[in-house]
KOLTORPA-610810 format. One record per atom (N, C-alpha, C, CB): x, y, z. Coordinates in pm, whole numbers, plus 50000, padded with zeros to 5 digits. Each point is the difference from the previous one (the first is absolute). Glycine has a CB too. Example, Ala and Ser with C-alpha at 12.3 -4.5 7.8 and 13.67 -1.06 7.14 Angstrom:
residues 2
513194943150780/499115011950000/500905012050000/498114988350125/501545022249803/500825011950006/499235010950073/501184993749785/
//
This chain:
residues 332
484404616048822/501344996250047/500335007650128/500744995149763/499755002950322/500245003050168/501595008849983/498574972250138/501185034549962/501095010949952/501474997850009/498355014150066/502114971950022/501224991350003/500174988249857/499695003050298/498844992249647/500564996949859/500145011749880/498934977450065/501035032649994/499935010949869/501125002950002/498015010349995/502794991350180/501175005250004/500914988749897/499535013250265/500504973649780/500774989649952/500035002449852/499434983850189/499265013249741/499915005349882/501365013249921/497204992350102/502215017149985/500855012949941/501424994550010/498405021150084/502144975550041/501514997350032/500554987149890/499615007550291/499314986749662/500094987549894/501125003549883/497254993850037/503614998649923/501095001749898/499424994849864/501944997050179/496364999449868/499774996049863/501214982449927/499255035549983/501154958450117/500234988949935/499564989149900/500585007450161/497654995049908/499104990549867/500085005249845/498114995450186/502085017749817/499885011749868/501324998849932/498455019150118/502434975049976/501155003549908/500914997949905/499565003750126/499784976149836/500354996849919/499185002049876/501144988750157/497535019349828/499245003249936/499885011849936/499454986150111/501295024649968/499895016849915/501704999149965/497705019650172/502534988349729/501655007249996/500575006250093/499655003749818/501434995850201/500835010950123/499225016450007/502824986949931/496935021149954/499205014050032/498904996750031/500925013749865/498044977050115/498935000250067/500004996850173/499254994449751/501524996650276/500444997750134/500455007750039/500214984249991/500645024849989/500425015850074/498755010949990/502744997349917/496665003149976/498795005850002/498624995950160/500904998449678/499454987450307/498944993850108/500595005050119/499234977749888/502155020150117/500815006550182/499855015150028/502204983349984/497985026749911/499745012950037/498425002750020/502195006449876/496644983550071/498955002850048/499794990650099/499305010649814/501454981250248/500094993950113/500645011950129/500324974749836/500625035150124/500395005150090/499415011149985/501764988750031/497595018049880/499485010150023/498155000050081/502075005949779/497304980450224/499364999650097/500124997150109/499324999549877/501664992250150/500755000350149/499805015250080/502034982049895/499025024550017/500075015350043/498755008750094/501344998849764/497504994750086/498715012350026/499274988050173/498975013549605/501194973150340/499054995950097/501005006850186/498744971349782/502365028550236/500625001550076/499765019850041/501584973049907/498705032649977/499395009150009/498675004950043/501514996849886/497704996450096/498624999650061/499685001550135/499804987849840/500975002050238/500065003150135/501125007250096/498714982149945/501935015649967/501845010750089/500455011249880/501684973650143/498365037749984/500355009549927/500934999049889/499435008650183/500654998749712/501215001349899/500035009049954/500144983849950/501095021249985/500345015449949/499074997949844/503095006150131/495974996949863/498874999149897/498895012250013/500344973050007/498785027149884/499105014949977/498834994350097/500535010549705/499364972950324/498834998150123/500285001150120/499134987049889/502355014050153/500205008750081/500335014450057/500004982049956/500625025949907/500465009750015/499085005149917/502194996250071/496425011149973/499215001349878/500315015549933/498024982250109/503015027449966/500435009649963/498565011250010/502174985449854/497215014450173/498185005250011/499935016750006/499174976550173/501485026949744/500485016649998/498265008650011/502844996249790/496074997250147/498625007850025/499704998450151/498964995049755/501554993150318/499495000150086/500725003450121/498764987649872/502335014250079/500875011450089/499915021249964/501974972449992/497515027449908/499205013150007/498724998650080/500905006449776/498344988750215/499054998050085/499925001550211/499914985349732/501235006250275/499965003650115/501015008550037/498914982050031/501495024549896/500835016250006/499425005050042/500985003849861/497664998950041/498655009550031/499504995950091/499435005449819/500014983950180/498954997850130/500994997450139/497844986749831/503285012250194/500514994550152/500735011950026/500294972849988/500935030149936/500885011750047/499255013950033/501814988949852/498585017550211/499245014750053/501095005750002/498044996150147/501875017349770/500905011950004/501654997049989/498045010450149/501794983549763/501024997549926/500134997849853/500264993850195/499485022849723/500014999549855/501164996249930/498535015450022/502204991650037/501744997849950/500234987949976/500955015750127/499074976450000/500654988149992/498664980349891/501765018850333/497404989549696/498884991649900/500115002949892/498504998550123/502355014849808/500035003849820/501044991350013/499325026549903/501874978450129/501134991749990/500594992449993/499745006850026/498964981850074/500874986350023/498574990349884/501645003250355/497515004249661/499344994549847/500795001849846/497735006950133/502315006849849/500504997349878/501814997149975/497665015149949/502664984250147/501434991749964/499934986150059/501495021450006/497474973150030/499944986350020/499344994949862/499825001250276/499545005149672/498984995649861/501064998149889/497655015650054/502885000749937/501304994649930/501084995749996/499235007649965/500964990350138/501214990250031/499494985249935/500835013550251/497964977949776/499304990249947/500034998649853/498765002750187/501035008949787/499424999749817/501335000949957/497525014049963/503574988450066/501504995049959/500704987349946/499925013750152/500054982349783/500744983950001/500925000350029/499264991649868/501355019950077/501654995050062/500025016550095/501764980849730/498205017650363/500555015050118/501764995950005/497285002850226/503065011749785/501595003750000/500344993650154/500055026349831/498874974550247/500614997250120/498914998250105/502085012449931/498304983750164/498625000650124/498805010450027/501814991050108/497245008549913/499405011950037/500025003350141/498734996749817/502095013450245/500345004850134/499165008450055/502004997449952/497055003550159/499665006250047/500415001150174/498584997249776/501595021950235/500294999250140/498965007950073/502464997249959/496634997750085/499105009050124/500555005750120/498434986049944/500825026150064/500575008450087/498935007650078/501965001249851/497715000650291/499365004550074/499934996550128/499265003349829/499605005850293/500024991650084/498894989550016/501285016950080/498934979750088/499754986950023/497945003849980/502934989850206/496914998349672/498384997850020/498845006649936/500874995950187/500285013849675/499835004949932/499504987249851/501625022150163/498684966449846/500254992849902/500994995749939/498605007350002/502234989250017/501154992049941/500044986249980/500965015450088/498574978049989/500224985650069/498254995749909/501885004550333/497315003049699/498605000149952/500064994249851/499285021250155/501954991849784/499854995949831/500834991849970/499385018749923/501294974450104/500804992849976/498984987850071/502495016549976/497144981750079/498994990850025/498984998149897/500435005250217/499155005849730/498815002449839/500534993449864/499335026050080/502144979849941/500734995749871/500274983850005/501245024849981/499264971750134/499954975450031/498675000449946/501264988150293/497745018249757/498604989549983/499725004949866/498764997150255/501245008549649/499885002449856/500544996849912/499495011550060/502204983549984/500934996349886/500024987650039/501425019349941/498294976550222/500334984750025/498794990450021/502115008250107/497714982049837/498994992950072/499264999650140/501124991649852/500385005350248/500054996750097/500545013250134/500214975149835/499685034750048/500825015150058/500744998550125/498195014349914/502064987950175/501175005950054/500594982550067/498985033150066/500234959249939/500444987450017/500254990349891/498955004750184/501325004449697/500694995449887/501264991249988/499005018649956/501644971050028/501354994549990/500755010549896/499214973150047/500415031949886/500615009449896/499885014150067/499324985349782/500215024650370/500035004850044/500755003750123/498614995349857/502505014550211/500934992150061/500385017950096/501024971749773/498585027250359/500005012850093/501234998550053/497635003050063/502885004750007/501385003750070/499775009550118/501274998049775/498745003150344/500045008050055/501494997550108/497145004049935/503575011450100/500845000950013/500524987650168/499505027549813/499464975350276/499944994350144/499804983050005/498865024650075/500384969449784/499854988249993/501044994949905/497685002350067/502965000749837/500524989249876/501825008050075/497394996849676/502715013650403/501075007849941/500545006850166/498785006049694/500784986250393/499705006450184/501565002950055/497534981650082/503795010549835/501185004050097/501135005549875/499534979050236/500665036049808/501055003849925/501264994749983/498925014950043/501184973050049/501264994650023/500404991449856/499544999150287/499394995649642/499424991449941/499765001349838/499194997950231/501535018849738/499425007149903/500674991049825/499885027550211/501414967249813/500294993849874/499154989250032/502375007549927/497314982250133/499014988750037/498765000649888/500635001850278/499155013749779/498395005049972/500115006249783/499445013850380/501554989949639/500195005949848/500284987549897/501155023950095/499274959649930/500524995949937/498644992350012/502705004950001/495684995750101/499704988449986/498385009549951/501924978450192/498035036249803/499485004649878/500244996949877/499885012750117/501364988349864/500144998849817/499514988449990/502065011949924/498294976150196/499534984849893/498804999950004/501624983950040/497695020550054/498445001150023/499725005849853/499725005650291/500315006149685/499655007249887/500294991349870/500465022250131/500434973249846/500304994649861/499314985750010/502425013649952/497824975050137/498974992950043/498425003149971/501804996850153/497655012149881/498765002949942/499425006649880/500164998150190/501175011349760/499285001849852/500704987849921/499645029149995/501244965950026/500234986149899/498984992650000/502134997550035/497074997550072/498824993650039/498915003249885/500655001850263/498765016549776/499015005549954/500305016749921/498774982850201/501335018449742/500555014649920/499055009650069/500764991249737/498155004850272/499395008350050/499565000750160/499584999249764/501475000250260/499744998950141/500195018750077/501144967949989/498605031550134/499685014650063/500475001650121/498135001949893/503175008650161/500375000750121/499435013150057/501994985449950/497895011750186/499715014650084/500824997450105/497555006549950/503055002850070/500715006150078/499815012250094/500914989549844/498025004950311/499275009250092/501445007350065/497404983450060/502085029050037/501225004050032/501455006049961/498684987450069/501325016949817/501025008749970/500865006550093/498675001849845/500785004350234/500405011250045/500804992050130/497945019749897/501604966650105/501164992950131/500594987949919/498495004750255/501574999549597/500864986349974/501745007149946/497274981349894/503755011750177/501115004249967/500124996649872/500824999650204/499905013249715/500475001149865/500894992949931/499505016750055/501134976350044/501284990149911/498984988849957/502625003050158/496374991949912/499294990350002/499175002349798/499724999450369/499805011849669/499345003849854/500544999749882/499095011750110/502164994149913/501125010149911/500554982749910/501225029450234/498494958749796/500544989549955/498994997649917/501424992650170/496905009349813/499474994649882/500035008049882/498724988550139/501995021049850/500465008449916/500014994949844/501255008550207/499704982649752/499614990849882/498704992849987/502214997150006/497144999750060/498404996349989/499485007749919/499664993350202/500815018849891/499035015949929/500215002849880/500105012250179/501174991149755/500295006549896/500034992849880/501025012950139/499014995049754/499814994149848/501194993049935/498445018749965/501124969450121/500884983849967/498914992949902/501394994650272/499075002349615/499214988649907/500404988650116/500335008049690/500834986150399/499634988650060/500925003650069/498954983349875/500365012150260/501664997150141/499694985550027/500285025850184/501464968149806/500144985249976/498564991949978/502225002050152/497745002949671/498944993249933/498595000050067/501844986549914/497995025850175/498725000750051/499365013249985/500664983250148/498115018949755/499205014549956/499325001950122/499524997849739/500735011850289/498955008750106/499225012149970/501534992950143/498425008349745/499545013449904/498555000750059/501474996849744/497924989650307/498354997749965/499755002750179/499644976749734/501465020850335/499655000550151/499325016350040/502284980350055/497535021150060/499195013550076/500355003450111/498274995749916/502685012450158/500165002050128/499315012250046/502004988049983/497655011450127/499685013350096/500305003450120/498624998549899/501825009550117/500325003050110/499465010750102/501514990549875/497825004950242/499545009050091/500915005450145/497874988249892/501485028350106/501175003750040/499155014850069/502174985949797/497865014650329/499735012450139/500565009849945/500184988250220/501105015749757/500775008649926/499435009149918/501334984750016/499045028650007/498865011849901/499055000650046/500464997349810/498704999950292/498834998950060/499625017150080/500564968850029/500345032549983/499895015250081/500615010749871/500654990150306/499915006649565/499655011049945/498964999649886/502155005950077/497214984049919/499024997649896/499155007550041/500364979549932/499245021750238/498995004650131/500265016849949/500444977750259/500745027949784/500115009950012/500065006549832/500984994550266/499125001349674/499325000249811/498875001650026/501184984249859/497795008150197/498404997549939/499685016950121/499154960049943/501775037950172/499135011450094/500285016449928/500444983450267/500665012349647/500195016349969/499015003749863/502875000450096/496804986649863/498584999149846/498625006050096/500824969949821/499295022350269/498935009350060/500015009850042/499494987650031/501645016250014/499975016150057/499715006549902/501575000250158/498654997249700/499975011149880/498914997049913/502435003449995/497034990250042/497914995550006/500304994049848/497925025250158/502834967049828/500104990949933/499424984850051/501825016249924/497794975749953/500084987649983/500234989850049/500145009049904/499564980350159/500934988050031/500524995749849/498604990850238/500175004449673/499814995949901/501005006449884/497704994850107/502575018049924/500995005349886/501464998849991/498425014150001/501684978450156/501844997050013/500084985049874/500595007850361/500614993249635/500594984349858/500534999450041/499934997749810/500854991150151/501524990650048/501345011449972/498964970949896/500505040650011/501665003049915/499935011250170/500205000649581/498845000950447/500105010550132/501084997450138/497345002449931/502224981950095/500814994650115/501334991449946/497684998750148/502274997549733/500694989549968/501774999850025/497834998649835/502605015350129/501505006050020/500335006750166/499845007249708/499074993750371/500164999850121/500124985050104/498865023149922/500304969050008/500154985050060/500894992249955/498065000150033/502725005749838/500794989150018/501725005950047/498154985049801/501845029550243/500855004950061/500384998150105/499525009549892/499264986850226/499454997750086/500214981950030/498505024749943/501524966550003/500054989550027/501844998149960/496914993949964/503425010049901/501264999350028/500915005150075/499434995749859/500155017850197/501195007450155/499494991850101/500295028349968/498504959650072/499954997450145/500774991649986/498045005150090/502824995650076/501204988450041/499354991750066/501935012450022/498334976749958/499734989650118/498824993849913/500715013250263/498634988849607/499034998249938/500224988049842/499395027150139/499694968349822/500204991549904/500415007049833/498264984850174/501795027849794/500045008649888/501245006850022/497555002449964/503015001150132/501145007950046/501044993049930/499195008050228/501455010649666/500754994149912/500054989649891/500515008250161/498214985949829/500004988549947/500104998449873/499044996250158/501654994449789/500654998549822/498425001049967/502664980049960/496315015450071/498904998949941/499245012449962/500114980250110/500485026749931/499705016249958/500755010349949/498904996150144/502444998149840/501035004549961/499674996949862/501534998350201/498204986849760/500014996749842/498425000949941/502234982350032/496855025250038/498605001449963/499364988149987/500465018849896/499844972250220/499254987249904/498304997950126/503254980949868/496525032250187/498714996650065/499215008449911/500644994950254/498585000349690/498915007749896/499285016650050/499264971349937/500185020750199/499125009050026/499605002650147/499384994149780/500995014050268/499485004450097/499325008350066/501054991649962/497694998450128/498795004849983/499415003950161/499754984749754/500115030650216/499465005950125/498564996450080/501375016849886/498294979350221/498504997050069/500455007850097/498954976049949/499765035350022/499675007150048/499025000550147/500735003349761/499425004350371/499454996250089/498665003649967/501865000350142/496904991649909/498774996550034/499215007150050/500774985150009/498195020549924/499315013450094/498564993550043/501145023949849/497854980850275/498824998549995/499004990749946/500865017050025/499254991249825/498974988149907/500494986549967/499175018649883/502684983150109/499974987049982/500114989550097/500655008749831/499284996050275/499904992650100/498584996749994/501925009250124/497314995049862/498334994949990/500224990149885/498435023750070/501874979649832/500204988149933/500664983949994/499685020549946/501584982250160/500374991249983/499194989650123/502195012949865/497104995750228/498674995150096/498984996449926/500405014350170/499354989549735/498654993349910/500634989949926/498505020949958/502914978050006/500074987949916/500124983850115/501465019249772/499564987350309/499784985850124/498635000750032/502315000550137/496935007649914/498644993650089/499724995749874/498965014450219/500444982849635/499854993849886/500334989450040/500265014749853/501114981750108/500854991449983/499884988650129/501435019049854/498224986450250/499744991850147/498714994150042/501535014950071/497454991749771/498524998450038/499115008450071/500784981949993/499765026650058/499505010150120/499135013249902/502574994550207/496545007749879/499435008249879/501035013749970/497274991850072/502415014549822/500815010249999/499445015049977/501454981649932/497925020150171/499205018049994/500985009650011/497894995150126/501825014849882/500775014349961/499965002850181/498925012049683/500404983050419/500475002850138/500814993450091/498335007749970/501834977749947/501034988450010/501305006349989/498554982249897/501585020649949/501585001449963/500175016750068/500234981849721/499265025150284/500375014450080/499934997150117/499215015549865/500334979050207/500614993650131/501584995550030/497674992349986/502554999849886/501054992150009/501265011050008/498744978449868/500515033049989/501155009749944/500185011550139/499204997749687/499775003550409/499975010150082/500994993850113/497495010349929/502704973250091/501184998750109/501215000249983/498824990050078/501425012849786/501625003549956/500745007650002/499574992549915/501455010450110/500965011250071/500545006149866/500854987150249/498835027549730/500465009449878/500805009150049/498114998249875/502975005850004/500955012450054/500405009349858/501244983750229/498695025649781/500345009950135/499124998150113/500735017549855/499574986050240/499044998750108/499065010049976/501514991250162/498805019949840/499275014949894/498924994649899/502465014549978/497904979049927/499455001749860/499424985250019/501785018449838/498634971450244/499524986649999/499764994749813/498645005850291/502544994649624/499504998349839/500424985049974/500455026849899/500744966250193/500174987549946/499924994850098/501095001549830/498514983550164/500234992650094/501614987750078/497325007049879/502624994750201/501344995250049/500584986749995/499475015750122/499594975349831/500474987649966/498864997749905/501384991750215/498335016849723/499114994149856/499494988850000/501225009649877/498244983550036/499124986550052/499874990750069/499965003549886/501314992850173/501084990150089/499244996550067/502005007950013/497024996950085/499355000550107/498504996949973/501765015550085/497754988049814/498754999249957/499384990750007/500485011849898/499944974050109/499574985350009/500105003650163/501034981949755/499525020550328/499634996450139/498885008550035/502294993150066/497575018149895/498585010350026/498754992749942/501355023749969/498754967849903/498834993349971/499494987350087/500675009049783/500344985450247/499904996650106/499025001350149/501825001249850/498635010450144/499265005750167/498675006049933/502435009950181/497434999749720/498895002049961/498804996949881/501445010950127/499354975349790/499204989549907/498444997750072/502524985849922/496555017349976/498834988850063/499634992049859/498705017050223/500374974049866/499814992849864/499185002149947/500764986750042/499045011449761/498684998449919/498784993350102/501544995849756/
//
């Protein structure tokens, strides 16, 4: 049968059948009339379903380990409160995450890891949904405009898909009235106007704390400590002190921290040396280019580290690393 008489078929009311079965068998025949509709339609267009949203929590540990570099903190963290947040049926409320560091450290990276593991179609997900302050949000003039056409956005898409996922790039230049309105999204509502958001995920990335996370990791080294031995409980009451006193910033003052409803906030730490070789061995990989140990130390040796003294982190952390492979890629 050709896939326009199958459709007809399915959409069929069953008229020949119907003077022949009882009324429950004929409602029986329409819900398995509409419930293959569903899957065949499903098949080719996305839908809020487990074949699209395969939720793939092994395979988002996986590339924790293998892609992220020097970032323990934020790979325990956003694994095991993403796992259990999942294994929940019913969660009290959203799972909030706010990243914090500077630029190229990884932020944008994992949140890119987390679309392609939970989403089919990851970050070009219909159930996936970015914000940045200069594109969705560019004239302060504009700010009730912008606050009233978030909320419908937001409720619009988890009514759609429960499990749907916002990121929110830019913190640190998105004005606070703008934020300070998804407030009921966040908090532990069984329903806002008949809509659960318990199952949704926001994150938020954010420059902010970036210079004292820095000046944290430089004073671990001065005292011949660890990278590896700093945790979240270390930075966690400094960053979020820090994001709520900046003015002019998306956290400043904000009810959303006032009523605890951001879970977790998670320090990325600046980028030293090795991991810059690494994150040079995973692109030349990833680009085909072979990947020797004089390749990626090439790459790691044109990067600008500071202190200028101590040269221990690098100044835009991986950001740059795709254009150096670039100039110095060869091929298999």
């Amino acid at each position: 049968m050709k896939i326009s008489g199958l459709l007809l078929f399915l959409l069929c009311p069953f008229p020949l059948l119907s003077e022949a079965v009882d009324p429950f068998s004929t409602f029986t025949l329409a819900g398995l009339a509409a419930a293959a509709q569903y899957h065949l339609y499903c098949r080719f267009r996305e839908c809020c379903s487990e074949d699209w949203i395969p939720l793939d929590v092994k395979g988002l540990q996986e590339d924790l380990d293998n892609r992220l570099f020097g970032q323990h903190i934020a790979s325990e963290v956003i694994l095991k409160a993403i796992r259990g947040f999942l294994r929940n049926p019913e969660p009290a409320k959203p799972l909030v995450f706010s990243l914090h560091g500077s630029s190229g450290t990884g932020k944008n990276f994992i949140s890119r890891i987390i679309a392609e593991n939970l989403y089919k179609k990851g970050l070009n997900s219909n159930h996936v949904h970015q914000f940045l302050p200069k594109l969705n949000f560019p004239d302060l003039a504009h700010i009730d405009k912008y606050k009233q056409e978030l909320q419908a956005i937001i409720q619009e898409r988890v009514k759609a898909c429960p499990r749907s996922l916002f990121i929110f790039n830019e913190m640190d230049k998105m004005h606070p009235e703008i934020i300070n309105v998804i407030k009921p999204f966040l908090d532990y509502n069984d329903l806002v106007e008949n809509v659960s958001y318990r199952k949704a995920m926001f994150i938020f990335l954010s420059n902010a704390g970036g210079e004292q996370i820095t000046e944290f990791l430089l004073n671990v080294w001065k005292n011949g400590k660890k990278r590896e031995e700093v945790q979240m409980i270390d930075l966690e009451s400094t960053l979020t002190a820090e994001v709520y006193n900046k003015e002019n910033s998306g956290f400043w003052r904000s009810n959303l921290i006032d009523n605890n409803l951001i879970d977790y906030f998670v320090p990325f730490l600046p980028l030293e040396y090795k991991h810059i070789k690494l994150c040079a061995k995973a692109t030349l990989k990833a680009r085909g280019f072979r990947t020797d140990e004089d390749t990626a130390s090439q790459i790691a040796d044109e990067m600008i580290y500071f202190p200028k003294k101590e040269r221990l982190f690098s100044v835009k952390g991986c950001k740059t690393v795709s254009a150096k492979v670039d100039y110095f890629g060869e091929p298999k």
